[in-house]
C-alpha positions, 0 to 999 in steps of 0.5 A: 542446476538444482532440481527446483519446480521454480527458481522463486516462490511468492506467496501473495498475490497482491501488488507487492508481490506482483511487483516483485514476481514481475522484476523476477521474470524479467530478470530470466527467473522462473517464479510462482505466484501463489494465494489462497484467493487470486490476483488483488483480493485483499488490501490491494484490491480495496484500496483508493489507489493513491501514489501518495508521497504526502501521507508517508511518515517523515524519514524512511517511508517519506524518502522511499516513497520519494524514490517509489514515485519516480520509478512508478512513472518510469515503469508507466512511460515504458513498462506494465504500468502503462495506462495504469498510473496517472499523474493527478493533482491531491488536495489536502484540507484542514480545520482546528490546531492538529489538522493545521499543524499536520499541513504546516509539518506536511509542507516543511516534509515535501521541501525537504524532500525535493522531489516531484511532489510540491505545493501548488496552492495554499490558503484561501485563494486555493479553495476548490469552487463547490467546498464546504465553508467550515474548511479553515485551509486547503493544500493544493498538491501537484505530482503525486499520481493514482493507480488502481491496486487490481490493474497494476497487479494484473499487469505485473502478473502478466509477464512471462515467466509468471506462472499463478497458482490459486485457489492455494492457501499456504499452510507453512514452509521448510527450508534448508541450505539446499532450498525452501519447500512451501506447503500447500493444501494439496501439494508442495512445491520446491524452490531456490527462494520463498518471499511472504508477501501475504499480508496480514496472512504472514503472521500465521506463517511467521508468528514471530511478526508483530503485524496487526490487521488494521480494518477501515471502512469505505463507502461507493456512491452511485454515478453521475456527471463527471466529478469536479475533483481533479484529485483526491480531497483528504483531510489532512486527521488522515496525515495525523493518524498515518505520520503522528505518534498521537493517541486520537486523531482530531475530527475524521480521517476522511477521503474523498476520491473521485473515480473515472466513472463518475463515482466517488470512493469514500474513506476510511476509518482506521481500526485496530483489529477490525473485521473485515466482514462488518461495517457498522452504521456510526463509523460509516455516519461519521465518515459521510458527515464530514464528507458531505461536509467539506463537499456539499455535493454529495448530498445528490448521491446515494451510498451503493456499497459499503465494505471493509478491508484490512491492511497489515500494520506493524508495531513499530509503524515500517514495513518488514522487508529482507530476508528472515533472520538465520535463513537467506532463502526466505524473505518478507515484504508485508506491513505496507498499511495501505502504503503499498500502492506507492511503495510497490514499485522500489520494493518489487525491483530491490526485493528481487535485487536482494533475491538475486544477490545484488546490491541495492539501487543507489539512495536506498540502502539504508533506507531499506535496511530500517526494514529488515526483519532482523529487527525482530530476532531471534523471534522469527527463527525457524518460526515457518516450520511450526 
């Protein structure tokens, strides 16, 4: 047996990285998760905590997601989510010629599809009691689900055989055929398999990833009596800006989610190169103004905090996942763009597959494989040692 401190290294404590450390150890692996913060600081933390399969891509992304979906609600019926996933209906609204064709592209997606996500309303008879009147159509979803980022990531990260390491931030790492030695601050530690689940973080360890942080800006209101929504009400701009190759993105990308407490999270600009730390007065305007717009509502609600966060985006619109080119013993899995939450799952089980050598689950292989980080080669070569 080699003398490893742990069989597997995560770096990242969000919910893909939590998802693959929990895979690992109930797989008998001993395996360290590492971050510079602690459990879901970043994206996974900030994020609505949507299980969408409507806002995927057509292809790959839409498929996987397809896929992550079901076996969320395996890992929530008898697994650490339990109590974390809920099934809930999704709503997607449109007005002018982009959002309509969005919606139409949207439908033809999920038939297509087959799977547990299908329209249940369309058209004016769907129209939610309580919406604005300048909304020209309303998608009624039923099957997609919600997952709070912070609780699954602390579910998964409570499995045996999980030990945290943090306040940790990763300097770099070294590998050989033998092992991977991942650099901290005031140590190093030695395992059989490194995985970079870092985030907008992981270009600075792999600077031959094309990963761009990609900021939005969110809003919280203050409580009160249990929200009429039964789902979240998205415009279906965020479909365009999330599935379409377009320069603009027609009126604003809104999303209205009602929270268990009464509250509602509001979102989300999507901005290339954002700072985490700033919000500013016209995106937040814009984003309430076409908020209150669809929902009326909300004009008896005060906005208690605004905040930003960052997600980790990609050139070419896909996760990179798999090992590093050159070098089996270290893997990526980043550039979810706030598409982790639903992808968590399928990639935390076949990330640890790969990790132990086993073939992928059924269906999604090739999927996976357009996820590679191969893709980028030779630029990410012995880049973790510089």
């Amino acid at each position: 047996m080699q003398n490893y401190d742990h069989d597997v290294i995560i770096a990242g404590a969000g919910i893909v990285g939590a998802a693959i450390a929990y895979h690992l150890a109930i797989a008998g692996l001993r395996v360290a998760v590492v971050d510079a913060t602690g459990p879901a600081a970043a994206a996974s933390g900030a994020s609505d905590g949507a299980v969408s399969v409507a806002s995927k891509k057509p292809g790959p992304m839409a498929r996987l997601a397809n896929a992550s979906l079901l076996y969320t609600r395996d890992l929530a019926a008898t697994g650490p989510l339990a109590g974390g996933f809920a099934s809930r209906p999704a709503h997607i609204f449109g007005t002018g010629g982009a959002e309509i064709a969005a919606m139409d592209a949207l439908i033809e997606k999920l038939a297509a599809l087959a799977g547990p996500v299908r329209v249940v309303g369309d058209g004016p008879a769907s129209r939610l009691p309580g919406m604005g009147a300048g909304i020209e159509r309303l998608v009624t979803l039923d099957g997609e689900g919600h997952m709070p980022g912070h609780k699954a990531v602390r579910a998964y990260l409570a499995t045996p055989g999980i030990t945290p390491i943090w306040p940790a931030p990763v300097l770099g790492f070294d590998s050989d055929d033998r092992s991977v030695t991942l650099r901290l601050a005031d140590r190093s530690l030695r395992a059989g398999r490194l995985v970079l689940a870092l985030g907008v973080s992981t270009a600075a360890v792999l600077p031959g990833l094309p990963i761009l942080p990609r900021s939005g800006q969110l809003l919280i209101t203050d409580r009160g009596p249990p929200n009429e929504l039964s789902g979240a009400l998205t415009a279906a701009a965020y479909l365009v800006a999330k599935t379409v190759d377009a320069p603009t993105v027609p009126l604003s990308p809104v999303v209205l989610d009602p929270l268990a407490t009464g509250q509602y999270l509001i979102g989300s600009s999507r901005e290339n190169h954002g700072d985490p730390g700033t919000v500013d007065f016209a995106t937040l305007r814009s984003i309430l103004t076409r908020a209150v717009s669809v929902w009326p509502a909300l004009r008896q609600r005060r906005v208690i905090r605004a905040f930003a966060g960052v997600r980790a985006a990609v050139s070419d619109g896909l996760p990179i996942v798999g090992p590093i080119a050159g070098d089996n013993r270290v893997f990526v899995a980043t550039g979810f763009e706030g598409d982790g939450i639903c992808l968590s799952a399928l990639i935390g089980r076949e990330v640890a597959l790969m990790l132990r050598g086993l073939a992928p689950e059924a269906g999604v292989a090739a999927d996976l494989a357009r996820l590679s980080p191969s893709r980028f080669a030779p630029a990410l070569l012995a880049a973790g040692a510089a």
